[in-house]
MITOR-174781 format. One record per atom (N, C-alpha, C): residue in three letters; x, y, z. Coordinates in steps of 0.05 Angstrom, whole numbers, padded with zeros to 5 digits, always signed. Atoms other than C-alpha are relative to their C-alpha. Layout:
! residues N
ALAXYZ...
//
This chain:
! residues 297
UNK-00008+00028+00002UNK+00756+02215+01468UNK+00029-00002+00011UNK-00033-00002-00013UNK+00818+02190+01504UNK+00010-00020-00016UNK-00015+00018+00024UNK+00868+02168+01452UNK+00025-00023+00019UNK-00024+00020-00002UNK+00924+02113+01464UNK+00023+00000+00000UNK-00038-00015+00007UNK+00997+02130+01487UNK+00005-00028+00007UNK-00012+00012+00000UNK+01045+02082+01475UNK+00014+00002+00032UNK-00011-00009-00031UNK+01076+02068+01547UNK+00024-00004-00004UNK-00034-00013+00011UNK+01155+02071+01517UNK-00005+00025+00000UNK-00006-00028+00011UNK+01146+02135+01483UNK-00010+00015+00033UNK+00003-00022-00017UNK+01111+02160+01546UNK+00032+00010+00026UNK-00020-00001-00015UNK+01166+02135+01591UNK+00024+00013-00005UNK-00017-00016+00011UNK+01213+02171+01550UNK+00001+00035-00004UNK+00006-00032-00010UNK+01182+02232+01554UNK+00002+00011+00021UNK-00006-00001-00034UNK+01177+02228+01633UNK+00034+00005-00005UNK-00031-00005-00008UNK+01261+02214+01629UNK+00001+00025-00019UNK-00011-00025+00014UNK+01273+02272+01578UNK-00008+00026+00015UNK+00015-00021-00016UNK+01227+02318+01621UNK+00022+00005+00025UNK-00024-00003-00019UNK+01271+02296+01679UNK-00028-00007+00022UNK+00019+00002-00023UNK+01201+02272+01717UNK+00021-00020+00021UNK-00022+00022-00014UNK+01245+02201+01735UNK+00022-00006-00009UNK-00031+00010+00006UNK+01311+02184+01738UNK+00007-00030-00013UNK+00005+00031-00001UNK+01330+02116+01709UNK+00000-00016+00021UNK-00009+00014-00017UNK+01355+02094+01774UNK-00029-00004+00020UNK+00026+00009-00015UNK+01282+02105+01805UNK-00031-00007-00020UNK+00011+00009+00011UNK+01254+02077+01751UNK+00001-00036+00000UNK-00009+00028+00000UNK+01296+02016+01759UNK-00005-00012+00036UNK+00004+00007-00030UNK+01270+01972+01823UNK+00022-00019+00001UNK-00021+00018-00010UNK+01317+01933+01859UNK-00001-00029-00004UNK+00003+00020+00009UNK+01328+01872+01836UNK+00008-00024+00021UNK-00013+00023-00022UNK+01337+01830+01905UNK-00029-00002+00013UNK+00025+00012-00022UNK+01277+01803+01951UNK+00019-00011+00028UNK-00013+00014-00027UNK+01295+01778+02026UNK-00008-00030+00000UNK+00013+00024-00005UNK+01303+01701+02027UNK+00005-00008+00022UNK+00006+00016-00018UNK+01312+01686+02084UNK+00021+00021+00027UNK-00014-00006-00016UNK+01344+01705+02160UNK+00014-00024+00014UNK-00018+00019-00015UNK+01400+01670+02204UNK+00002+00016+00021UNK+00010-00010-00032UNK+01365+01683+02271UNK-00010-00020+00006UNK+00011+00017-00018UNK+01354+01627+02319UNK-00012-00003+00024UNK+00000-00013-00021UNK+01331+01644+02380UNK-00014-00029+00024UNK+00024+00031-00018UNK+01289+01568+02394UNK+00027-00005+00022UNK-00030+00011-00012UNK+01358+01542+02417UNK+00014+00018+00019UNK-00011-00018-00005UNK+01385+01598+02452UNK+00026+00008-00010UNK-00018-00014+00019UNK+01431+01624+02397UNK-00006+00031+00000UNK-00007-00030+00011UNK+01412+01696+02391UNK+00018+00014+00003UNK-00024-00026+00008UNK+01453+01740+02357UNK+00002+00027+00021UNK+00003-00023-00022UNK+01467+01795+02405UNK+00009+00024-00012UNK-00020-00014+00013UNK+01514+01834+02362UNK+00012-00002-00022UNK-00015+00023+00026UNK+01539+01803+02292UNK+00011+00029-00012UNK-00023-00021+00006UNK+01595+01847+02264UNK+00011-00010-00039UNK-00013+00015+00024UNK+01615+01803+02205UNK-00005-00025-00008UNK+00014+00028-00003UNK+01609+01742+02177UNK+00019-00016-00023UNK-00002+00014+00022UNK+01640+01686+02128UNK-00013-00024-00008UNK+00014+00032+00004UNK+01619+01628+02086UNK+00016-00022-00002UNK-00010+00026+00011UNK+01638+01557+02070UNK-00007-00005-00017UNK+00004+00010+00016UNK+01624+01541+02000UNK-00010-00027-00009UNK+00007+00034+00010UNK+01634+01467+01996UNK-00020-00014+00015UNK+00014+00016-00011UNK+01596+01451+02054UNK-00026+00027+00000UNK+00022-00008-00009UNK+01543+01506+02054UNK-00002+00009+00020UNK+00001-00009-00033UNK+01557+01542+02118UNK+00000+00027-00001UNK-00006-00028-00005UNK+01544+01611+02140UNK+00016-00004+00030UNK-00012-00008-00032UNK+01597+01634+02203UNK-00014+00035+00011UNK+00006-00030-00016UNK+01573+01693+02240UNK+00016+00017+00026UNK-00011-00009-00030UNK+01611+01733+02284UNK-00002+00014+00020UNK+00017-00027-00025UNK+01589+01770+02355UNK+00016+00000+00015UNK-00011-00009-00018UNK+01623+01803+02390UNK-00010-00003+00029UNK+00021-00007-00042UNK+01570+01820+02453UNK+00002-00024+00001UNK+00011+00025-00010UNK+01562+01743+02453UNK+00022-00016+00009UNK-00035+00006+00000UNK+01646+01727+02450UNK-00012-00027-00015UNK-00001+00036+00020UNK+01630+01665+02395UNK-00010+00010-00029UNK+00006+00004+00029UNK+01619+01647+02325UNK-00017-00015+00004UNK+00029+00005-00004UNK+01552+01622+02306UNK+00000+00000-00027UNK+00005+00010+00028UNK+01546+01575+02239UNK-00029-00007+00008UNK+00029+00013+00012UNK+01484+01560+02202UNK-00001-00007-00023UNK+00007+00021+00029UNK+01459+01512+02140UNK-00010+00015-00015UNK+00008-00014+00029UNK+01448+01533+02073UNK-00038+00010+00006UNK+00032-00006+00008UNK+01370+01541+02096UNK-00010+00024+00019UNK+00005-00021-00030UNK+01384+01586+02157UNK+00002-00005+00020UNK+00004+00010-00035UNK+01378+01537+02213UNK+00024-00004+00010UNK-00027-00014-00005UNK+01431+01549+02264UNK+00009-00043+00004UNK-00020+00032+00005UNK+01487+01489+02257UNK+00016-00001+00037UNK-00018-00002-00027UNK+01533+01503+02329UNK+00002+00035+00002UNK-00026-00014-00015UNK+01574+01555+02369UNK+00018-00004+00007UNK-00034+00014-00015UNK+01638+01557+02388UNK+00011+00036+00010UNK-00016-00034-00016UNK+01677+01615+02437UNK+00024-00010+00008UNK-00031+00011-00008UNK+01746+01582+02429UNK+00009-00005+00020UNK-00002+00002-00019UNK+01745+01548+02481UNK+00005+00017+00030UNK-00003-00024-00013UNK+01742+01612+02521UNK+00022+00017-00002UNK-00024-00019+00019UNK+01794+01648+02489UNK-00015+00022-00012UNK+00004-00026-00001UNK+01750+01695+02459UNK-00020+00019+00016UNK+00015-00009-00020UNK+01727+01750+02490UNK-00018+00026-00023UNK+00009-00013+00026UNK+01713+01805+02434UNK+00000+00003-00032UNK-00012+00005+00022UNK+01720+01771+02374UNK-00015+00021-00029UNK+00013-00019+00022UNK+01702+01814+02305UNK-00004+00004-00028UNK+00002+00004+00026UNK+01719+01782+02248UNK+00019-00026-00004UNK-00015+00024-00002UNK+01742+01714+02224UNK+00002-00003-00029UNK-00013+00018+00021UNK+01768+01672+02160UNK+00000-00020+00007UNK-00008+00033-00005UNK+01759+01598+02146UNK+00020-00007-00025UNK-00020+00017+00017UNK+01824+01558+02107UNK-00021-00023-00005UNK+00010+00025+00004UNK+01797+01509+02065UNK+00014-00032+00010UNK-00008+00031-00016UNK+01833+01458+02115UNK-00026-00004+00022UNK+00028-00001-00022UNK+01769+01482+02161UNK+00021+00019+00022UNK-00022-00017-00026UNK+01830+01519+02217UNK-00010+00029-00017UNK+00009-00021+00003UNK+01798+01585+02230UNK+00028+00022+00006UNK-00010-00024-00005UNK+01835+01660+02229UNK-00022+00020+00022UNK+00013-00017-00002UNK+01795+01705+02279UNK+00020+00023+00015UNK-00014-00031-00013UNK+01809+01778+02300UNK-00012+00002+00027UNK+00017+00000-00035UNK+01798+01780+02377UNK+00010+00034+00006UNK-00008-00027-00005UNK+01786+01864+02395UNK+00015+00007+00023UNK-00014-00008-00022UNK+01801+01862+02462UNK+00025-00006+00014UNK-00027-00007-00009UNK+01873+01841+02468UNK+00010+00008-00024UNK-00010-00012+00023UNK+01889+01863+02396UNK+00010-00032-00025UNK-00017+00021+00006UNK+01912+01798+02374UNK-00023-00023-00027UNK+00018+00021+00020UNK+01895+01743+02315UNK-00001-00025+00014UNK+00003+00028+00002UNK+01871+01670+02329UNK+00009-00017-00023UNK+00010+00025+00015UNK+01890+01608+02294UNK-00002-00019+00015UNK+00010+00019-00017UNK+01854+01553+02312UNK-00007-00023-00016UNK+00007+00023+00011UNK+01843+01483+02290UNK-00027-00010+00032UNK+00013+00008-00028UNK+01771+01468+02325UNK-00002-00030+00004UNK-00007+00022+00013UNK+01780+01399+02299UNK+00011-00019+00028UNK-00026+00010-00014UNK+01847+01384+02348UNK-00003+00019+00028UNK+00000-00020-00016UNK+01820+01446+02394UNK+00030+00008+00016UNK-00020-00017-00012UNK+01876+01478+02396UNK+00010+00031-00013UNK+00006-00025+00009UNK+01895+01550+02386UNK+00036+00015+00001UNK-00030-00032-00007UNK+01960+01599+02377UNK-00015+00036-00004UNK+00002-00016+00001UNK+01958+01669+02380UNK+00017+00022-00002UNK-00019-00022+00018UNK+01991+01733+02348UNK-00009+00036+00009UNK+00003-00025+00001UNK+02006+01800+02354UNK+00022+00007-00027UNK-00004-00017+00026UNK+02012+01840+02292UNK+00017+00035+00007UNK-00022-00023+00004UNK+02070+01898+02286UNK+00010+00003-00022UNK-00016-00012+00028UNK+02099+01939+02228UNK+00033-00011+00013UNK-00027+00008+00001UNK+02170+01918+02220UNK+00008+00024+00015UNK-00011-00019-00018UNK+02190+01983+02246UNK-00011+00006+00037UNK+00010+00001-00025UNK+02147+01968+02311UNK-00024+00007+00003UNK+00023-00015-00006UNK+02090+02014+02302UNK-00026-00018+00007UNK+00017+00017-00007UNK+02027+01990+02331UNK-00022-00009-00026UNK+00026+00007+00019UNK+01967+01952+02291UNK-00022-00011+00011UNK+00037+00008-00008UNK+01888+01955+02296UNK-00006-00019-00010UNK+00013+00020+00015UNK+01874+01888+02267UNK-00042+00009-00002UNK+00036-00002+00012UNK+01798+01892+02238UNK-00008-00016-00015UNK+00008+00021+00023UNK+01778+01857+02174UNK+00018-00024-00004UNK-00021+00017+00022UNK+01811+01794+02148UNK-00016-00021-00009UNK+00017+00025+00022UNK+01807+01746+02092UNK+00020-00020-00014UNK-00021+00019+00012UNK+01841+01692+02052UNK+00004+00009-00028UNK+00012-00006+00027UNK+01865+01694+01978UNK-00001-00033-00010UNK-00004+00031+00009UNK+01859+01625+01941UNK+00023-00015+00014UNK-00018+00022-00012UNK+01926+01605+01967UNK+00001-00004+00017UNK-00001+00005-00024UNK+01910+01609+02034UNK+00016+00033+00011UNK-00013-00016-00001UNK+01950+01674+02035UNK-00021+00021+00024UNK+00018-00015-00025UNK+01924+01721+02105UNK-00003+00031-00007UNK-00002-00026+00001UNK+01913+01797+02090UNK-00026+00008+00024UNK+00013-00005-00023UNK+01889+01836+02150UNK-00012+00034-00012UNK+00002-00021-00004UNK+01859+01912+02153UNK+00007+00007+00026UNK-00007-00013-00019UNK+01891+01953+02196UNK-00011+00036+00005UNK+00025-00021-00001UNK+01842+02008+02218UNK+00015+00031+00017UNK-00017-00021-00008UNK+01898+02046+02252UNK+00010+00027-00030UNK-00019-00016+00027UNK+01940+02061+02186UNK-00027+00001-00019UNK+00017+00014+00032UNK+01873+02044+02137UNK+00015-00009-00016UNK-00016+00020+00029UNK+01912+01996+02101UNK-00007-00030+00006UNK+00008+00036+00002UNK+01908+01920+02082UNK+00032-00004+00005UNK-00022+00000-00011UNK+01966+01888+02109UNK+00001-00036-00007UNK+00004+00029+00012UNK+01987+01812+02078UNK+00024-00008+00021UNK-00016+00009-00024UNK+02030+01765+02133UNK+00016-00024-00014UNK-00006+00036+00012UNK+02067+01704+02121UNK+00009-00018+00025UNK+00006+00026-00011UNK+02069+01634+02154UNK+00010+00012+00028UNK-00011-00005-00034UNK+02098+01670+02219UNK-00017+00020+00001UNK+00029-00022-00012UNK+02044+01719+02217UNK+00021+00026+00007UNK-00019-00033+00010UNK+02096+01779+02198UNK-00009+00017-00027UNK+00006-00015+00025UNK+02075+01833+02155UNK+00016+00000-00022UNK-00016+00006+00029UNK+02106+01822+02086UNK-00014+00025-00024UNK+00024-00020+00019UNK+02059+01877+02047UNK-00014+00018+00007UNK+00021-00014-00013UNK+02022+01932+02053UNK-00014+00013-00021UNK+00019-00008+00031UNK+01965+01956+01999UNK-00019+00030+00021UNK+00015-00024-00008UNK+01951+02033+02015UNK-00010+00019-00025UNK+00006-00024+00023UNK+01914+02089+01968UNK+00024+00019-00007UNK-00008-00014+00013UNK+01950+02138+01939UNK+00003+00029+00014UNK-00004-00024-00021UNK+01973+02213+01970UNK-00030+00011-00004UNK+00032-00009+00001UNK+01905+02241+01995UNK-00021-00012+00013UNK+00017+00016-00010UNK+01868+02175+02009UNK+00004+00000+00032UNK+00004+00001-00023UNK+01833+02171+02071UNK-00009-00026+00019UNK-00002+00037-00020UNK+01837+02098+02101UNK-00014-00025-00005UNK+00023+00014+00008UNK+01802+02042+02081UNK-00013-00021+00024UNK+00029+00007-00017UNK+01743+02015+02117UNK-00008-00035+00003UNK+00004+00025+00008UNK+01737+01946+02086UNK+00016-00010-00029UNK-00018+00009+00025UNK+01766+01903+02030UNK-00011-00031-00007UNK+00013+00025+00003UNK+01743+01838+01993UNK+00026-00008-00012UNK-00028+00013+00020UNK+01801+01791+01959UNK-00024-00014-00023UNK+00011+00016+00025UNK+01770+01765+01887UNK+00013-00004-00014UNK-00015+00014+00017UNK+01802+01734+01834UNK+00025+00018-00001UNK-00011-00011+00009UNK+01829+01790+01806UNK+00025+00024+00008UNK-00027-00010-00015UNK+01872+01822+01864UNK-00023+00013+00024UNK+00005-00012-00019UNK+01848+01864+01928UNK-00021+00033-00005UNK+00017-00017+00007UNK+01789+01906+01922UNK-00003+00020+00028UNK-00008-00011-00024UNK+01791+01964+01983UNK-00027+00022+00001UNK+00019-00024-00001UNK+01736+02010+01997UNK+00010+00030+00025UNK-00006-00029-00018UNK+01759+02095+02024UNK-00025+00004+00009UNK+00014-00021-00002UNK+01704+02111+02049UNK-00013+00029+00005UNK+00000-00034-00003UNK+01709+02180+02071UNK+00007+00012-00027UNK-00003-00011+00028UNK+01737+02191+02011UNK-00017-00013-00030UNK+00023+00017+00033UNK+01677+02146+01966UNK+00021-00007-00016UNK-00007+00010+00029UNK+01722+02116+01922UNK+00009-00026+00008UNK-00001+00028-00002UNK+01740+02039+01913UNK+00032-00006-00017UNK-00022+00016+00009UNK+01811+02010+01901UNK+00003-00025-00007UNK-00008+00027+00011UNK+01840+01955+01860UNK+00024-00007+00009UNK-00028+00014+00010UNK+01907+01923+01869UNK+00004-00032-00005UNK+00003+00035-00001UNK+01934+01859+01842UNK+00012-00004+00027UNK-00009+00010-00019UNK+01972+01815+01887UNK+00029+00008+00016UNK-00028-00003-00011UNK+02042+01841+01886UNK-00007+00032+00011UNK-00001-00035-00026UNK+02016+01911+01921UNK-00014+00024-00030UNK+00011-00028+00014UNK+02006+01952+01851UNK-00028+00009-00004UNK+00024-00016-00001UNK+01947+02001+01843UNK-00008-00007-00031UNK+00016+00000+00024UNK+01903+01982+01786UNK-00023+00011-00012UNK+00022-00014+00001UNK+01840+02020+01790UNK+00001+00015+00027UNK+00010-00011-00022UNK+01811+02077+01827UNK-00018+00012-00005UNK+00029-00005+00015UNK+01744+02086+01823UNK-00014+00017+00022UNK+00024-00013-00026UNK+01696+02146+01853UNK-00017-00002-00013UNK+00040+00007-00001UNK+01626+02133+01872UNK-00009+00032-00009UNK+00012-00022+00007UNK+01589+02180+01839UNK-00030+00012+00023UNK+00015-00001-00013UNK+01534+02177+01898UNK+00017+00016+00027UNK-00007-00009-00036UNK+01544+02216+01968UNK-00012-00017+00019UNK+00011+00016-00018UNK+01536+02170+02020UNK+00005+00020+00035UNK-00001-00005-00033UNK+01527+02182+02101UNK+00022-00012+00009UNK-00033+00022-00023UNK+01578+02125+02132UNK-00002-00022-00022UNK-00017+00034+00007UNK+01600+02072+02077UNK+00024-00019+00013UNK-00008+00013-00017UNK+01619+02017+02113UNK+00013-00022-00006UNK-00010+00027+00008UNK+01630+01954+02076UNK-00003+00000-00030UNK+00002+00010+00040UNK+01634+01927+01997UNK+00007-00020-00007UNK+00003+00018+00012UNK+01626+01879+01957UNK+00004-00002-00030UNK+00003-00002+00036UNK+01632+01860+01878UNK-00013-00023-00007UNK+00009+00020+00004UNK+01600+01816+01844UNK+00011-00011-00029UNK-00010+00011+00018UNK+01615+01780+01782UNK+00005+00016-00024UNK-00003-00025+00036UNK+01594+01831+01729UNK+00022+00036+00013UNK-00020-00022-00019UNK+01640+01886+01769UNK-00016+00027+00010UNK+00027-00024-00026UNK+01578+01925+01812UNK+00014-00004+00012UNK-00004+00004-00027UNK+01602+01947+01864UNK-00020+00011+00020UNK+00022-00014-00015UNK+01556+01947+01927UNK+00016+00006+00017UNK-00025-00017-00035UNK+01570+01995+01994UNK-00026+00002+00015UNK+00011+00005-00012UNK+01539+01987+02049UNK+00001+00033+00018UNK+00009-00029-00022UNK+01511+02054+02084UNK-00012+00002+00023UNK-00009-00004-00024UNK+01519+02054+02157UNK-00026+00008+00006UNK+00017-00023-00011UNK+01476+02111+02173UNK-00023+00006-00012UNK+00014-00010+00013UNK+01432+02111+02123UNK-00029-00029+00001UNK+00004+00023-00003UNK+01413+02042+02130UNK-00016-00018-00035UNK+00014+00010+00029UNK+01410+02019+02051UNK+00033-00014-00011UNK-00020+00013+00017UNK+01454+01986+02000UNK+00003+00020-00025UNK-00009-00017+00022UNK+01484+02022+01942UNK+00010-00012-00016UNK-00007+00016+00016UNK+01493+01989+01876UNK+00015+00021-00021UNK+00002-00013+00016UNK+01540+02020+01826UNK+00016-00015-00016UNK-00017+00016+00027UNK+01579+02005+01755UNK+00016+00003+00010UNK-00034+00004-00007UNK+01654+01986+01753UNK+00008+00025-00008UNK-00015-00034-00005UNK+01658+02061+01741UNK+00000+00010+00019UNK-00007-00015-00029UNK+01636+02079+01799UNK-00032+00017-00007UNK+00022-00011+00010UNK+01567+02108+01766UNK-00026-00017+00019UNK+00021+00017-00020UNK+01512+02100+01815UNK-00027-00012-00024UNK+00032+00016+00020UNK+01449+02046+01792UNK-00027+00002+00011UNK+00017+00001-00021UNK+01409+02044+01852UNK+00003-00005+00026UNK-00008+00003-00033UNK+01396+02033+01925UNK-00027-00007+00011UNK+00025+00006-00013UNK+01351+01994+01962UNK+00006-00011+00035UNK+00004+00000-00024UNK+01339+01980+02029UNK-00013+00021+00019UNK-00001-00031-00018UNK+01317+02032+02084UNK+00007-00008+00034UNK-00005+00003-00025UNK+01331+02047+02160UNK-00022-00009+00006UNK+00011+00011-00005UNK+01290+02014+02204UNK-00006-00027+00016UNK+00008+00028-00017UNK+01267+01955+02250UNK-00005-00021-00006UNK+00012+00020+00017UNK+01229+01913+02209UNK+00021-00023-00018UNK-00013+00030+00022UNK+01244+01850+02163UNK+00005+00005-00029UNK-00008-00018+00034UNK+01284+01880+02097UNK-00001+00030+00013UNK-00004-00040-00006UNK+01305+01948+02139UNK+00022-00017+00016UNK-00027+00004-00017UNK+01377+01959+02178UNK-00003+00026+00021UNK-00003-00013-00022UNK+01396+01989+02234UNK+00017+00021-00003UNK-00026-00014+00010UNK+01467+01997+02230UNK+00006-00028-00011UNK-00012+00022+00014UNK+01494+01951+02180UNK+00028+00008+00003UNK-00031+00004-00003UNK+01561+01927+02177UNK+00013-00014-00009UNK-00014+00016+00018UNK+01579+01879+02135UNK-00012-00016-00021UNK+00015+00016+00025UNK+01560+01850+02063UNK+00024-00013-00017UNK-00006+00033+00011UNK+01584+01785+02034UNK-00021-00020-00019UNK+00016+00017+00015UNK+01559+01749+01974UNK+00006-00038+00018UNK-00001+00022-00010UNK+01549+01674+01995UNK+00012-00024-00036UNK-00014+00026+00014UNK+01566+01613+01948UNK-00021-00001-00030UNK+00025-00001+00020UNK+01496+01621+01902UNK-00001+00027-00006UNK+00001-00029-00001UNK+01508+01693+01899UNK-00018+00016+00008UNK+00021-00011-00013UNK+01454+01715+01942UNK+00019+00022+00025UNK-00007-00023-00011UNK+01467+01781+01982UNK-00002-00010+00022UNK+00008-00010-00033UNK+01487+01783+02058UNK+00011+00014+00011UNK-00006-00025-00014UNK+01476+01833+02105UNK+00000+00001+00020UNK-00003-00004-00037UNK+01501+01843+02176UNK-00005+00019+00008UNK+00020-00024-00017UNK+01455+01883+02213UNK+00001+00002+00025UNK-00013+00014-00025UNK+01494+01896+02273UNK-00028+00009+00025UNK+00013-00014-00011UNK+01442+01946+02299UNK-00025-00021+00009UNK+00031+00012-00002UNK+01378+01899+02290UNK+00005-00037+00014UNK-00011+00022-00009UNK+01420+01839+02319UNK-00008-00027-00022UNK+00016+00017+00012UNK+01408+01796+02254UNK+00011+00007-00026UNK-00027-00002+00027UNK+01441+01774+02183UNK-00024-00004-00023UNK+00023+00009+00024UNK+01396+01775+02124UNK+00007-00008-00029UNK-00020-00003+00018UNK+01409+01750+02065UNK-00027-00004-00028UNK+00019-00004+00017UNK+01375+01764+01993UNK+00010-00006-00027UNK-00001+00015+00031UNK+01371+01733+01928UNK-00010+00024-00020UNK+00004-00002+00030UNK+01366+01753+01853UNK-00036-00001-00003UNK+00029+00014+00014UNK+01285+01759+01830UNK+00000-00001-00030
//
């Protein structure tokens, strides 16, 4: 006769045995809602490197390099414009919108920042130097609430904060040992920095000090990008591996979903992840030319 196992107690036997881990017990808790790929119009993404949102109005920005423009779309996916600064850019790679709407972008191929009001179409432009002269890789940038500019500089791996003349005033680096940081998000609570070579994730507040330093307990291939979310997960984005990595504000891995791949919910080479305004996940898939972005089930 086949008797009746409780399916707790069994599952608990499995984890004590060591059959499953919790973490592949636990499925990922995201679905794909949707993509911001147009292609009717002749928008395709050729290259998308990065990306920001607009909140108030519901906008995704996208940024491509191979294509030299930015490339918004509506809260549902469908593409809204382009714009290639009036031919000004040529390799652009990452941008910032001020809630006045006047964009920040990083243009690669002369080294230099954009601001731009597309509004008044007009544009200045900056070159970034350490006070002492040394040169700077502009890469990442972002705003903090006050409008305040912090850049990554991919030369030094550091975050680098400017003021109204677009002069470095700050610089937020790890600690003796750390090996450069890769990416950085600004959230409430000060400057979040991801080492990747070295897996671990930095805090600082605003005035520069070190407040956390957190290692990933996971080995990754190429972490690339990060994110936090409200409850203090942090996700990292794996390059090479082509997945997402979810772990606690310790740094204790939870799970990982995604895989490499071609397909619809697979990456190529990813490269950049950004919660949006509803807190739905997005992912710049530079490899698969295409931004996906995924909700909560």
């Amino acid at each position: 006769m086949i008797k009746h196992v409780a399916v707790a107690p069994l599952v608990l036997m499995w984890l004590l045995l060591g059959v499953f881990s919790p973490a592949e017990l636990q499925a990922a808790p995201w679905g794909l809602d949707m993509q911001l790929r147009d292609t009717a119009r002749g928008t395709t993404l050729l290259q998308p490197v990065s990306m920001t949102v607009d909140p108030a109005r519901e906008r995704y920005y996208i940024v491509d390099p191979e294509g030299g423009k930015l490339v918004s779309f509506d809260k549902d996916g469908a593409f809204v414009a382009s714009f290639d600064g009036e031919g000004r850019f040529k390799v652009p790679v990452a941008m910032a919108r001020a809630s006045s709407g006047k964009l920040w972008v990083v243009e690669r191929s002369s080294n230099r920042l954009f601001y731009i009001d597309p509004v008044k179409m007009e544009a200045w432009d900056f070159v970034l130097r350490y006070p002492d002269g040394g040169a700077f890789f502009a890469d990442k940038i972002a705003l903090d609430q006050k409008g305040r500019v912090f850049v990554l500089d991919r030369l030094r791996g550091a975050v680098v904060q400017v003021d109204d003349n677009v002069k470095i005033v700050k610089t937020y680096h790890g600690p003796a040992g750390f090996r450069g940081f890769v990416d950085f998000k600004i959230k409430a609570d000060g400057i979040w920095a991801l080492d990747g070579l070295g897996a671990k994730v930095y805090r600082f507040d605003f005035d520069g000090r070190l407040g956390e330093e957190i290692a990933l307990s996971k080995t990754m291939e190429f972490p690339t990008s990060l994110e936090i979310d409200g409850s203090g997960r942090l996700y990292v984005l794996d390059r090479h591996a082509g997945s997402v990595n979810v772990f606690d504000s310790r740094g204790g891995f939870q799970y990982d979903f995604l895989t490499r791949g071609k397909g619809r919910g697979q990456l190529w080479s990813g490269a950049h992840l950004l919660f949006d305004w509803a807190d739905r996940l997005c992912i710049v898939d530079e490899g698969n030319a295409k931004v996906e972005v995924f909700s909560r089930k």
